[in-house]
C-alpha positions in Angstrom: 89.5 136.8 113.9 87.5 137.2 110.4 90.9 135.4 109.0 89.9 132.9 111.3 86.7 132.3 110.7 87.3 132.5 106.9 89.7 129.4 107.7 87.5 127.0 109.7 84.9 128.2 107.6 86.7 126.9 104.1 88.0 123.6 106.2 84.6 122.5 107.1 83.3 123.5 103.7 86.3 121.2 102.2 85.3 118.4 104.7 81.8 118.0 103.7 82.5 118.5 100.2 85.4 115.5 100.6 83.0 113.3 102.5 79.7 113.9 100.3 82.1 112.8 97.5 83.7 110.0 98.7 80.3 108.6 100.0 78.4 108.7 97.2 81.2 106.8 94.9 81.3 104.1 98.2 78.8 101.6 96.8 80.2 101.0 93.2 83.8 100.8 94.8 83.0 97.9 97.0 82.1 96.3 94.2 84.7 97.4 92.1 87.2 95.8 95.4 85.0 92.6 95.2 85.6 92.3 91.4 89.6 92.6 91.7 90.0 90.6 94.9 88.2 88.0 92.6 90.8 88.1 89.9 93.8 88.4 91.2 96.9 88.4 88.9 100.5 87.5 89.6 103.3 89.4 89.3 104.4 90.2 85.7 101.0 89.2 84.7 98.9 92.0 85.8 97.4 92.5 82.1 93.4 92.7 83.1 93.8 94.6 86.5 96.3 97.0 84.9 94.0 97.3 82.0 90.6 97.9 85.0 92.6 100.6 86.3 93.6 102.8 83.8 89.8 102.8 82.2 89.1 104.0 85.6 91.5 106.8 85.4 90.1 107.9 81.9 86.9 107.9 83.1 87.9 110.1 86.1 89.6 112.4 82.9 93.3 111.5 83.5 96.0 111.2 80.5 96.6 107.1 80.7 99.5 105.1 79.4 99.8 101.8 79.4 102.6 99.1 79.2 104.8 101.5 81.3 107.5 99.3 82.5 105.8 95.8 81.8 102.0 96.3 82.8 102.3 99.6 84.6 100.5 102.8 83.7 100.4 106.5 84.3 97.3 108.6 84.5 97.7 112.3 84.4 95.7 115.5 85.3 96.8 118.5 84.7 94.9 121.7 86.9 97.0 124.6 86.5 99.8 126.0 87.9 101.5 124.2 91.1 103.4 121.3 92.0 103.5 118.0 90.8 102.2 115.1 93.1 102.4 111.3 92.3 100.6 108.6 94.1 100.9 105.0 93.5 99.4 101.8 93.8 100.4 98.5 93.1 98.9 96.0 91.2 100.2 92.7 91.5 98.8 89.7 94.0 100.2 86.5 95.7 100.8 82.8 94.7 98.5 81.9 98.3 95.7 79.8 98.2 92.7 81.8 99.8 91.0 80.5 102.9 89.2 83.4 104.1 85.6 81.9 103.1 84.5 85.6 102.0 81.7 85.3 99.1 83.8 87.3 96.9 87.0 85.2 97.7 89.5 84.2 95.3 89.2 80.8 93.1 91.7 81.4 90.4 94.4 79.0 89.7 97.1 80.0 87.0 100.4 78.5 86.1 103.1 80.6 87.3 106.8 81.6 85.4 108.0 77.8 85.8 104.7 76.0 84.6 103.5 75.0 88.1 99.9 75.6 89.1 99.3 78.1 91.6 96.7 79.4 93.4 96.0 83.3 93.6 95.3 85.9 96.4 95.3 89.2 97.0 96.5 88.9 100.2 98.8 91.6 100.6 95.7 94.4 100.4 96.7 95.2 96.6 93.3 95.4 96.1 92.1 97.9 98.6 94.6 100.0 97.8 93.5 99.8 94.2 90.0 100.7 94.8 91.1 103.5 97.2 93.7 104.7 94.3 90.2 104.7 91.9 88.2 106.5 94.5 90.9 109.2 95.4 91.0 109.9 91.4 87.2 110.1 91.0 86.9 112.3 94.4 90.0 114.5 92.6 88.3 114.9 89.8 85.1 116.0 91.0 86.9 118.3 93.2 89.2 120.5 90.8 88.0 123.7 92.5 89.8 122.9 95.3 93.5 122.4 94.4 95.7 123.1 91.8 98.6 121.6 90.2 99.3 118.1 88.4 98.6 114.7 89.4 100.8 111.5 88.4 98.9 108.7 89.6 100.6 105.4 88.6 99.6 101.6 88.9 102.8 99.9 89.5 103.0 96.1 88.5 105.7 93.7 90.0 105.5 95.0 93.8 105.5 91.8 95.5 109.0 90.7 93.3 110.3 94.6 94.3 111.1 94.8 90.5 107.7 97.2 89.4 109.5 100.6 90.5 112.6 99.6 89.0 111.1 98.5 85.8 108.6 101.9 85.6 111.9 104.2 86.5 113.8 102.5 83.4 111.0 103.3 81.0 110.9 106.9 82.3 108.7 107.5 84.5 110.3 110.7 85.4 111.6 111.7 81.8 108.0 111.3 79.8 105.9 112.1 82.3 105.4 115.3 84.7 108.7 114.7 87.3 107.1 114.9 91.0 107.9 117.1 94.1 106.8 114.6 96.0 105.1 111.1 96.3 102.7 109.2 98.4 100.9 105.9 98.7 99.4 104.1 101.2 99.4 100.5 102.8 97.2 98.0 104.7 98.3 97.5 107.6 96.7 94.1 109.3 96.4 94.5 112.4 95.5 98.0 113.0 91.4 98.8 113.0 89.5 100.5 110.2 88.5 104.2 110.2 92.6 104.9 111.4 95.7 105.3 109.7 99.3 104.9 110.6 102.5 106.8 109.9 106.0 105.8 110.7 108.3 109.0 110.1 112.5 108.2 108.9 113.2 104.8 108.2 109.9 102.7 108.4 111.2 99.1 106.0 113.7 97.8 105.2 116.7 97.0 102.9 116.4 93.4 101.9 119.2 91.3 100.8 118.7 87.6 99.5 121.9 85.6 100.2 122.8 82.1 98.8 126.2 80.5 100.2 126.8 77.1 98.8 128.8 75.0 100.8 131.6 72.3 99.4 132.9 69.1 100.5 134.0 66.3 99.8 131.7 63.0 99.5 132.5 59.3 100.6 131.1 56.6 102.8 129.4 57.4 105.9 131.4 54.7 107.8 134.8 56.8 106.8 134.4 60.2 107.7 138.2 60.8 107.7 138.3 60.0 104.2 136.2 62.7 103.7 135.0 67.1 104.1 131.7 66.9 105.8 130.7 70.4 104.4 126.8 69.4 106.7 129.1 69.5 109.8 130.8 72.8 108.3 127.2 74.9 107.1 126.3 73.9 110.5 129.1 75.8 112.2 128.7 78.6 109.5 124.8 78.7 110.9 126.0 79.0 113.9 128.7 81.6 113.6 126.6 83.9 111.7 124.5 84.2 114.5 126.9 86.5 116.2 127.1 88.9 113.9 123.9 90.7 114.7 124.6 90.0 118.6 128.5 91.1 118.5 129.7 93.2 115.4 126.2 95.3 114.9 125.9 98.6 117.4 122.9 98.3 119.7 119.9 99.7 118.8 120.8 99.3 115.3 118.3 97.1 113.6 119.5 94.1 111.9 118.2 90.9 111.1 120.3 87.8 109.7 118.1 85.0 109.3 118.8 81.4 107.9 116.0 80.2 106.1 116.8 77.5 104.4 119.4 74.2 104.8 119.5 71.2 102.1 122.5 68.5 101.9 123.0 65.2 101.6 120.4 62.4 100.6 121.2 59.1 102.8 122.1 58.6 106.1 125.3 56.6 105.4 126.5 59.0 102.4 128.3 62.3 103.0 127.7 64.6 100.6 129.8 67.0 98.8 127.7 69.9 99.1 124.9 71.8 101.6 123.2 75.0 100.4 122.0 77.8 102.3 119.3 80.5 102.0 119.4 83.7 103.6 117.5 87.0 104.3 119.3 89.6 105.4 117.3 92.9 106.5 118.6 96.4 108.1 117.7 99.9 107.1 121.3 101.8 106.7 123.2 101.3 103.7 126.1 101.2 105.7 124.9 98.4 108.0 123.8 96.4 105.0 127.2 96.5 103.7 128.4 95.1 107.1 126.4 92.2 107.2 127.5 91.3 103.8 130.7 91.8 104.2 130.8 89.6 107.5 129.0 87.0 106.0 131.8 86.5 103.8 134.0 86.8 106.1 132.9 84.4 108.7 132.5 81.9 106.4 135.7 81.3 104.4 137.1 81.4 107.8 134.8 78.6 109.2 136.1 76.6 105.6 139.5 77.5 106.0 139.9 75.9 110.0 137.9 72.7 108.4 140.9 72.2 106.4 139.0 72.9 103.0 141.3 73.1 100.4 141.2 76.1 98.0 139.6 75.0 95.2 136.6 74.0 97.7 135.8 77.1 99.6 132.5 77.9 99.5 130.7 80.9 97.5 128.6 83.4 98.6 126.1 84.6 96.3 124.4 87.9 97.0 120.9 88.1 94.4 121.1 92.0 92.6 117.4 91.9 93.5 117.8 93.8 96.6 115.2 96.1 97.5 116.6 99.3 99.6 114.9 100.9 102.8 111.8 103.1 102.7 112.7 106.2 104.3 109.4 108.5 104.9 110.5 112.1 104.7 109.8 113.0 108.6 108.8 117.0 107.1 106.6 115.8 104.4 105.2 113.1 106.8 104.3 115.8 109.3 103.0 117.6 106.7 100.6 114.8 105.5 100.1 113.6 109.4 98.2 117.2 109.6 95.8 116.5 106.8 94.9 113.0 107.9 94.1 114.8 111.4 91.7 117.5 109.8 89.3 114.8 108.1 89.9 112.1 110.1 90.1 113.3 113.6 93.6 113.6 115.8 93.1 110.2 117.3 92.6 108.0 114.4 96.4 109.0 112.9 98.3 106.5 115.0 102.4 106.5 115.1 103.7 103.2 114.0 107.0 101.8 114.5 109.0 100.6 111.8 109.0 97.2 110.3 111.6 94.8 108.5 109.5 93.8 105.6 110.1 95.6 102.4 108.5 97.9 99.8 109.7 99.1 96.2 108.2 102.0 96.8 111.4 103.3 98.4 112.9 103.5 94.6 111.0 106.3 93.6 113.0 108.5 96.1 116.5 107.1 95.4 116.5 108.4 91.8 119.1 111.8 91.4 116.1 113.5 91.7 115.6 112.4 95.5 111.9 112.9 95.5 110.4 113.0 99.2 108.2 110.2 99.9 105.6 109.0 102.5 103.4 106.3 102.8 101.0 105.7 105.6 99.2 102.4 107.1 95.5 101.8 106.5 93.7 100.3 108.9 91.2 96.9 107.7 90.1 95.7 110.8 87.3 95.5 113.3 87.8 97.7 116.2 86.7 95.2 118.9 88.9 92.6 117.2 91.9 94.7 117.1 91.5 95.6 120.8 90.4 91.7 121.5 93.6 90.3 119.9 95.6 92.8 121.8 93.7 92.0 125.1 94.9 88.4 124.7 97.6 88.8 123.4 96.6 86.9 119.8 98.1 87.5 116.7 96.0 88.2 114.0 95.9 86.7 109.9 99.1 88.3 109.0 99.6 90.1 105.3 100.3 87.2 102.9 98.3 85.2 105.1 95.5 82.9 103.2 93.2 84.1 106.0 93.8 87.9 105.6 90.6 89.5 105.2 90.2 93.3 105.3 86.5 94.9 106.1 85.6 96.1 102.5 83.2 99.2 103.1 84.9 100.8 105.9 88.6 100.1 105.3 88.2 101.8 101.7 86.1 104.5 102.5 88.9 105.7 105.2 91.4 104.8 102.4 89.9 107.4 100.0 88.9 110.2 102.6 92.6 109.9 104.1 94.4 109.5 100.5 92.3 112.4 98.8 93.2 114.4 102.1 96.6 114.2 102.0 96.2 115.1 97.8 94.3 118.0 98.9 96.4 120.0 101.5 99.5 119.2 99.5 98.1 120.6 96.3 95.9 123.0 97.7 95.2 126.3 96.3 
């Protein structure tokens, strides 16, 4: 019993302690979020927001380094013996043109990698999870008497391109800097309400594949099709065979998604052409039914060319981009074990189970190293409670991540983001 007591004694003690913290650093983060939702910076080009974060982390008394694969950055603290914990955040916003009519809303227009003018957003949440990333550090820092071991917290850039974790792994992240037992980050989540989290434990995205297959013909006069390979008529049967392939060659209850995106031949009614490209997605979680889906996209359409009578030296190619970005897998044991902290400072019923998704995350790299570091990340809630249940009432979708009308509730979504973040830090590393 005096065990007991001892326990619930200490937990409430590290409750209050976690909460008094996190409030009191509340007001300067909000308009710390407002600041970087303001100035949003593409991908590649995250030079001020990279440079914002890691005077933040020396100011909480983390080790920085900068220009860590491209604009990425490492901040360490070091308390003692234990084990080594990274958490990341990304850094990079969207080429959307903001439509949210918040005051703090994104103006900026920049010219992109091709010269065009672009407007930018941070309409993925980027920014919320920066300022919880800042918080969690200053909350940690203040804090030290209540866990040990060493902290890797890392501002990734590139996320939105899936090349940041790649690029931060070549420069050796794991090699120069304290190798982790384990990782975390978290995520906004859109349509799930502030003050509660999600976790999705096992597979919870996707691998994504971008596909290109480039369809050949040949061209001549509308009026004399005979004369000619109509390789429109031929991408459209390809379109159309490729839609069995999730239906008929994938097991059931296997996600997979083939999608055709994108379709552009010809360029006058009376002229065929002598070529159609198409644009693909491709997203499923297992290695193994990634490489089926490739491999039957192939296959399905050199057959399609070869019964249109193409002749060899015009069978069409299938172009697979190396930019693929693999499935996050959340470690269902360190998941549980992070599910439990969430629920001891944020109460049992605001850690809801979410079902996986097909988008996609580079945060999955960090675990696919030969090191196989266990990883989790949970969903952060950024929305109203009465709209969420609204919307769900009605049956309404609401402003999607990436959308120019995404708009997360500043104060509460980040103050939830810190408490549950530093949590999590906290019972992993605790003493």
């Amino acid at each position: 019993m005096k065990h007991l007591l001892l326990l619930l004694f200490s937990t409430s003690l590290f409750a209050a302690d976690l909460i008094t913290a996190t409030q009191s650093e509340l007001p300067s983060l909000v308009k710390l979020y407002q600041e970087l939702h303001a100035n949003p910076e593409l991908s590649m080009h995250e030079v001020e927001t990279s440079a914002v974060v890691a005077k933040e982390l020396r100011a909480a008394g983390f080790e920085v380094t900068e220009k860590v694969g491209g604009h990425g950055l490492v901040g360490v603290l070091k308390n003692g013996e234990g084990p080594t914990l990274l958490v990341r955040t990304d850094l990079d916003a969207l080429p959307v043109k903001e439509q949210t009519g918040a005051p703090y809303a994104s103006t900026k227009v920049v010219k992109d990698d091709t010269g065009r003018e672009v407007n930018v957003m941070h309409a993925c949440g980027h920014d919320i999870h920066m300022t919880s990333f800042i918080g969690t550090a200053r909350v940690l820092s203040k804090l030290r008497d209540q866990w040990k071991g060493t902290l890797v917290l890392i501002g990734q850039p590139a996320e939105e391109r899936v090349l940041g974790a790649r690029l931060m792994l070549r420069a050796g992240l794991f090699s120069k800097f304290p190798k982790p037992d384990k990782a975390i980050a978290l995520h906004c989540s859109s349509d799930m309400a502030h003050g509660t989290v999600g976790i999705v434990e096992g597979y919870a995205l996707a691998n994504v594949d971008s596909v290109e297959i480039i369809v050949k013909g040949v061209g001549g006069h509308g009026s004399m099709p005979h004369l000619c390979k109509d390789p429109i008529v031929l991408a459209s049967q390809i379109v159309l065979a490729l839609q069995t392939i999730v239906s008929r060659e994938v097991k059931p209850g296997d996600p997979a998604v083939v999608t055709i995106g994108s379709i552009h031949g010809g360029t006058k009614s009376n002229i065929i052409s002598d070529e159609v490209r198409l644009q693909l997605t491709l997203r499923s979680y297992k290695t193994e039914t990634r490489k089926h889906l490739i491999a039957s996209i192939q296959r399905i359409v050199k057959a399609q060319a070869e019964s249109a009578g193409m002749p060899a030296e015009k069978m069409p190619e299938v172009l697979v981009s190396d930019d693929q970005s693999p499935a996050l897998y959340n470690q269902p044991e360190l998941c549980a074990e992070v599910r439990q902290h969430l629920e001891k400072t944020l109460g049992a019923s605001k850690v809801l189970t979410r079902e996986p998704i097909m988008g996609a995350e580079d945060f999955a790299e960090y675990g696919l190293t030969k090191e196989k570091v266990p990883l989790c990340m949970f969903w952060l809630g950024t929305q109203p409670p009465e709209v969420v249940a609204e919307a769900k009432a009605k049956g309404i979708t609401l402003p999607s991540l990436h959308s120019p009308y995404f708009k997360p509730i500043p104060e509460p979504t980040i103050e939830t983001g810190v408490k549950a973040m530093t949590s999590a830090v906290l019972g992993l590393l605790a003493k």
